[in-house]
Structures are given as C-alpha cells and as structure tokens.
C-alpha positions as MATLAB code, in Angstrom:
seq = 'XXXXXXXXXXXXXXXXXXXXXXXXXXXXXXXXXXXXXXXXXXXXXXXXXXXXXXXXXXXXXXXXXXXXXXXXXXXXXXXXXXXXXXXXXXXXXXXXXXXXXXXXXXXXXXXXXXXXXXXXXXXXXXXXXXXXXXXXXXXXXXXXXXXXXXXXXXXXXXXXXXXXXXXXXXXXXXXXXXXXXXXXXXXXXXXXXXXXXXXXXXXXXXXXXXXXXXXXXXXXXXXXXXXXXXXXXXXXXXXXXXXXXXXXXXXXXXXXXXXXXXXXXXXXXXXXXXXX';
ca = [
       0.000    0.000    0.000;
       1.355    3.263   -1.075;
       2.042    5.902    1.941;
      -0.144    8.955    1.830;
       2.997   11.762    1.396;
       6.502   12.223   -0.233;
       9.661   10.025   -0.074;
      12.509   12.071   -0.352;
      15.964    9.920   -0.722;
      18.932   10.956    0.742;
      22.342    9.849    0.882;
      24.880    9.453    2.934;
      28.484    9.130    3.166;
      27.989    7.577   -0.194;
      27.496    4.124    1.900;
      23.469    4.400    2.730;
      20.419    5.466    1.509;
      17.387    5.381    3.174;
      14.175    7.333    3.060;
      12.432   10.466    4.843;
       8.120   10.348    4.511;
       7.154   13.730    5.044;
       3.451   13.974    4.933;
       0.795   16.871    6.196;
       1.362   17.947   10.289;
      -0.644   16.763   13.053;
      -3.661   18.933   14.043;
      -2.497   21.488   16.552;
      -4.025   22.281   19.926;
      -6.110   25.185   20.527;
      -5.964   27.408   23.947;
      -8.049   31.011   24.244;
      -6.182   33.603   25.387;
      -8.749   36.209   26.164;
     -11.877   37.750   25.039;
     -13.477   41.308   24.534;
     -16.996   42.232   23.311;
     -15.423   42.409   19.730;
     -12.363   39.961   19.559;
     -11.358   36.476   20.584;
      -7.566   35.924   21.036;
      -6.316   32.526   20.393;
      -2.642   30.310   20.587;
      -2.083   27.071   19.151;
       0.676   24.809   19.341;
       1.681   22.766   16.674;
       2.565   18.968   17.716;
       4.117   17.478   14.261;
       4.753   18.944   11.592;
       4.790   16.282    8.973;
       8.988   16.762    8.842;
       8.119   19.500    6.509;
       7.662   23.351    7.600;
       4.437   24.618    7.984;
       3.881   27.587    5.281;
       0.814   28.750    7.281;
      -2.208   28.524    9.723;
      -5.788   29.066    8.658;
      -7.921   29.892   11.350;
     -11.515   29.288   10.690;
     -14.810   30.459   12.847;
     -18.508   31.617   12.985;
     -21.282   32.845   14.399;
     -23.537   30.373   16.195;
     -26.139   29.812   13.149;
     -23.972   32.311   10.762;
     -21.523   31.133    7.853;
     -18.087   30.129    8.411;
     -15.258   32.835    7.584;
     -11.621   32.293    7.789;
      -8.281   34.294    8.286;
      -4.491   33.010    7.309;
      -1.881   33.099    9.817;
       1.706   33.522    8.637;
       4.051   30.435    9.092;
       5.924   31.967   12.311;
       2.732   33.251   14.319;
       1.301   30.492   16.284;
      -1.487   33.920   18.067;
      -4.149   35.252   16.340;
      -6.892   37.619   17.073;
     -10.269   37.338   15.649;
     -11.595   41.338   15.587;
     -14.822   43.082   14.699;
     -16.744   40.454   16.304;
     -20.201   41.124   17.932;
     -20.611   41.652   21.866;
     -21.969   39.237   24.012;
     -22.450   36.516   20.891;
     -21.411   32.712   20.681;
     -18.379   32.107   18.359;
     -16.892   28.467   17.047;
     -13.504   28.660   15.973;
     -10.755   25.867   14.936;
      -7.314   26.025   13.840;
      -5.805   24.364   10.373;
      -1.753   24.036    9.634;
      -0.532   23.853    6.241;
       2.517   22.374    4.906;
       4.022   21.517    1.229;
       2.534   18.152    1.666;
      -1.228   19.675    2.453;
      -3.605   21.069    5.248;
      -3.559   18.948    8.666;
      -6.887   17.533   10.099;
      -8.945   20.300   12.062;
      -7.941   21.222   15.710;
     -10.729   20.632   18.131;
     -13.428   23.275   17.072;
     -14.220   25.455   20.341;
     -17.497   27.541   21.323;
     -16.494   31.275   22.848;
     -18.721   33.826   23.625;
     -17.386   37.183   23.235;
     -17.638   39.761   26.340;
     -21.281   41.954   26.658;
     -25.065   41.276   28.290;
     -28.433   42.129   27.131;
     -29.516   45.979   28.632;
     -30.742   46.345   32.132;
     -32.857   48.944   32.540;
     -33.274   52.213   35.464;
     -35.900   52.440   38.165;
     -38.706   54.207   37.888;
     -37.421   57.419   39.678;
     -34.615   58.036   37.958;
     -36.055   57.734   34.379;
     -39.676   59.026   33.908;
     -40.365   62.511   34.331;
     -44.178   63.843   33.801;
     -45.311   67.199   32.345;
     -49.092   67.849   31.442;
     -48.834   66.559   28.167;
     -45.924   64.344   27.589;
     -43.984   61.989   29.705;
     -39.775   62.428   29.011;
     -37.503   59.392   29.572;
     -33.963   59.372   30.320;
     -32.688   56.817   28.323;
     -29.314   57.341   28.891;
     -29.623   55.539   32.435;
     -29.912   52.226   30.405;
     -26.532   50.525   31.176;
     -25.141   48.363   27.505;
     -22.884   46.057   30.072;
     -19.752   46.698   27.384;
     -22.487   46.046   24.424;
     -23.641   49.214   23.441;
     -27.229   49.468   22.711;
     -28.611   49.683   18.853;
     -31.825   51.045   18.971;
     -35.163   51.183   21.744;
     -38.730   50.795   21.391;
     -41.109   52.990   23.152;
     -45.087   51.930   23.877;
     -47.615   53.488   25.687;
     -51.355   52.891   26.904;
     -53.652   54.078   29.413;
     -53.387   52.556   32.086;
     -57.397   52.278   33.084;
     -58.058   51.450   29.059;
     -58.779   47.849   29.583;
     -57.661   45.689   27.187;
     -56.775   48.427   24.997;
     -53.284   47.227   22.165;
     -50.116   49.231   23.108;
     -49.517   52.079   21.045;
     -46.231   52.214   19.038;
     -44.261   55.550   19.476;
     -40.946   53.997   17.486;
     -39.891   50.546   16.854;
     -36.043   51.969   15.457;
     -35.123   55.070   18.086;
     -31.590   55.424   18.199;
     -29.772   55.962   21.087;
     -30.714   59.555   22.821;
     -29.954   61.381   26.274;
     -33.914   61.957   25.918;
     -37.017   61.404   24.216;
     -40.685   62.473   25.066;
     -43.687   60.580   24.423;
     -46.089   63.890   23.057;
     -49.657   64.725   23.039;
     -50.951   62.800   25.891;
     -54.174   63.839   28.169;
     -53.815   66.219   31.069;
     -54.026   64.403   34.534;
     -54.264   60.659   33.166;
     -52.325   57.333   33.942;
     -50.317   55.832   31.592;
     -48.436   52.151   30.884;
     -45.322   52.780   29.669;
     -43.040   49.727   27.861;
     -39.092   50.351   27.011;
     -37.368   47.831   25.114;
     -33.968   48.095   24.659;
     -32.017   46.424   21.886;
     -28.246   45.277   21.930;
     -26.208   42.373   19.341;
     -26.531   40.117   22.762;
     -30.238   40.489   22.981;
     -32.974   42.753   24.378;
     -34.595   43.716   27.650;
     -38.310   45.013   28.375;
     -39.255   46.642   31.322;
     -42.753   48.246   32.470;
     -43.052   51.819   33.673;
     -46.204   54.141   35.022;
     -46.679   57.916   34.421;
     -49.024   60.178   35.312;
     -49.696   63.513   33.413;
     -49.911   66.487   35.308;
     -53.225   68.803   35.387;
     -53.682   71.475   33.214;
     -53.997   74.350   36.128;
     -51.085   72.495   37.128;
     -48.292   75.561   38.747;
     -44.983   73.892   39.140;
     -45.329   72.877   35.494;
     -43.650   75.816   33.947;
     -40.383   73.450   33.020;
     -39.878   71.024   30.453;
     -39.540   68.157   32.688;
     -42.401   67.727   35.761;
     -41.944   64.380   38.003;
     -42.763   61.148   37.658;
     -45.467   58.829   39.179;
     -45.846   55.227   40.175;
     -44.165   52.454   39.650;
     -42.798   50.549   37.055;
     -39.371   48.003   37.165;
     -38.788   49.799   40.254;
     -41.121   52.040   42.677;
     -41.180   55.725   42.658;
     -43.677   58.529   43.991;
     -45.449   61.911   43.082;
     -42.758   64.694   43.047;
     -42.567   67.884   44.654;
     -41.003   69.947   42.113;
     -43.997   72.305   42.137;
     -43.456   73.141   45.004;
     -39.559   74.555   44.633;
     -40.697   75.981   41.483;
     -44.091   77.833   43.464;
     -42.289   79.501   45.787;
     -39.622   80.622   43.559;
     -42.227   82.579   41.837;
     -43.443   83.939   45.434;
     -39.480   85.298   45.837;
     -39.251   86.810   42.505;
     -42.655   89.098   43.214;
     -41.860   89.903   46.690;
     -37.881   91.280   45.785;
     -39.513   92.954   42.683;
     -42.210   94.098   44.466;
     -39.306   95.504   47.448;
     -36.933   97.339   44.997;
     -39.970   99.054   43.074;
     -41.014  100.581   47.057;
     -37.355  101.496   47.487;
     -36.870  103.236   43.610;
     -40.017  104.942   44.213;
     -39.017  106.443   47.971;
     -35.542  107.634   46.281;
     -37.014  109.311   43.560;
     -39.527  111.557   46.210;
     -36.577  111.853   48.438;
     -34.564  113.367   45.232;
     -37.442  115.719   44.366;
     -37.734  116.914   48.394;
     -33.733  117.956   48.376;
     -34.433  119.699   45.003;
     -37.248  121.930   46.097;
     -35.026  122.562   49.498;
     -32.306  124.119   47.299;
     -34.457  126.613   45.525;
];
C-alpha cells in the first residue's frame, strides 16, 4: 500500500540510503487567550509537523447559526486575534496548519462567547419625568454592560383602558440622552413599555406615568416628576413646590426694589425743592 505523502531519498556518506516520509502535520491544539466584546484571542501549538515546515495557519470560525469565515496566519505566528466580532455573541472557531505536503486535520473546534449582556434597565425614579402633556424618559440611564445598545422601542397605553393594544411611538429610536412621548391627556395614567435592543439580545421593562393637570403651577419646566411604579417604585414629586415659591421670591424682591426706587425718587425731588 502506497504511503499517503513524499519520499525524499537521501544519501549518505555515499554508503546508505534510506528514506524520509514527510506527509501533512498533526492537528495542533487550541488554547483562548482572552476575550473582549469584539475579539477572541487565540494560541495554538503545533505537535508534528509532517517533517516538513508549515507555510501557514488558517484559522476558521462563525457565528452560532452564521456562515463560516476564515483568516491566514503567517508560518511563524502560532497567536491570532479574531476582531470586529459582535458583543456578548457565541463564536466556534478551529485552527488548520498547512505544509508543502497539504492542510492537517482540524484542531478541536471550540465555542467562545465574546464579552457583553443584554440591557438592564433604570428604576422608575430616575427615568420618567411627567409634564401635562408628555412623559420624558432618560434613556441614557440604560446601562449596555460593554455592548452598546442599537436602537429602543417605546409603547404606551392608558393605564385604566382595559384591554386596549399598546400604542407604538418607534420601533427603530436610536440611542438619545432623551425622548418624550407627546400629546398625551392632562391628569391621566399611563403604561409605559421600554425595550432596549443590543447584538446580545434585548430587555423590556414596564413603567407608570401620570400627566400632570392642566392648572397644574410647578409645570412651567420642560420636565415635571414622575409617578408610580414601574421596574422599580417611585412617587409623586414635589417639584412644584420649589418651582411655586420661587415665583413667590421673585414678586416679593420685585415688588421691594420698586417701594425702594419709588421712595428715592420723592426723596430726590424733596432735596431739590429745598435748594431753591
């Protein structure tokens, strides 16, 4: 039976010959370095050659349920780093040395999940804020976990409405400090649903708002407080309040310097009559 590889014959001191097989090398052994959310570092070591160099590596790897894709490695690198990988996904990934003679068998194929987690979402207090009409969020209290997040969805309903569908603000918002939900009723209870969308998944979490009144006086800013509770409890603000008697400070030193221009001016006019 004839050997799979190459006979090479060499003699020597013109007394022997004999004969050297070389054939393709031995699969090599595959060890992960490290990973971030968008690489996978990787060493291999390289157990028989074949008795012929190896000319290169070919590292190979996908995407659990995606299409393999594959990088050569020069002959004297036996790292390589997989980049522009997505966060917090499952990656398979083996390791192929070539020689003259051909590629070796595949090194054990290994699963590796790169570094990131699905969104996680603030409490209630810290991200809905009520005015009479609209309702703000502060989406930029949604922590990414080192996967940043691609894009949110924002529902609404009222909250005493029954069985009433959610209403669709935006299926595609891009990441934003802020976004308002507009043109709501005056002193009613909302349902609020936040879904936030990263390459390692996506997280929904329930919220309640309540509009303010119309006659409502603290509700001179953009950005009123929040009510109830959603993924985490909050209460009623107070911010009226501040802004109320803010408004009772401004009259009252207004109303103080217009007494004291109005007594300088007659004491001015008295000292002019005096020196005539």
């Amino acid at each position: 039976m004839k050997p799979h590889g190459s006979a090479t014959q060499i003699r020597h001191n013109n007394t022997n010959d004999y004969f050297c097989l070389t054939v393709p090398p031995s699969p090599p052994t595959v060890h992960v370095l490290q990973t971030s959310p968008s690489s996978i570092s990787l060493r291999w070591e390289v157990s028989d050659d074949g008795r012929s160099p190896v000319v290169k590596s070919v590292v190979n790897y996908k995407m659990t349920y995606g299409e393999w894709s594959s990088e050569e490695v020069g002959w004297h690198r036996t790292e390589h780093t997989l980049r522009e990988l997505q966060c917090g996904k499952e990656y398979h990934t083996y390791v192929v040395l070539v020689n003259a003679l051909g590629s070796s068998p595949t090194s054990e194929v290994l699963t590796v999940r790169t570094q990131g987690s699905r969104p996680t979402g603030p409490e209630q207090a810290e991200f809905v804020s009520s005015n009479v009409t609209f309702v703000s969020l502060r989406l930029d209290r949604w922590r990414d976990h080192g996967c940043r997040v691609l894009y949110f969805v924002v529902e609404y309903k009222l909250r005493n409405g029954g069985d009433r569908a959610w209403i669709t603000v935006t299926n595609d918002l891009l990441p934003q400090p802020r976004y308002s939900i507009r043109g709501l009723i005056p002193d009613t209870e909302y349902d609020l649903r936040v879904t936030a969308h990263n390459h390692a998944g996506s997280t929904a979490i329930g919220y309640r708002a309540r509009t303010l009144p119309e006659n409502y006086s603290g509700a001179t800013g953009p950005y009123g407080s929040g009510l109830g509770t959603g993924a985490g409890s909050g209460s009623g603000g107070g911010g009226g309040g501040v802004l109320g008697l803010r408004s009772i400070l401004l009259i009252v030193v207004s109303s103080l310097c217009l007494i004291l221009a109005s007594v300088g001016v007659c004491v001015c006019l008295r000292k002019s009559k005096s020196w005539r």
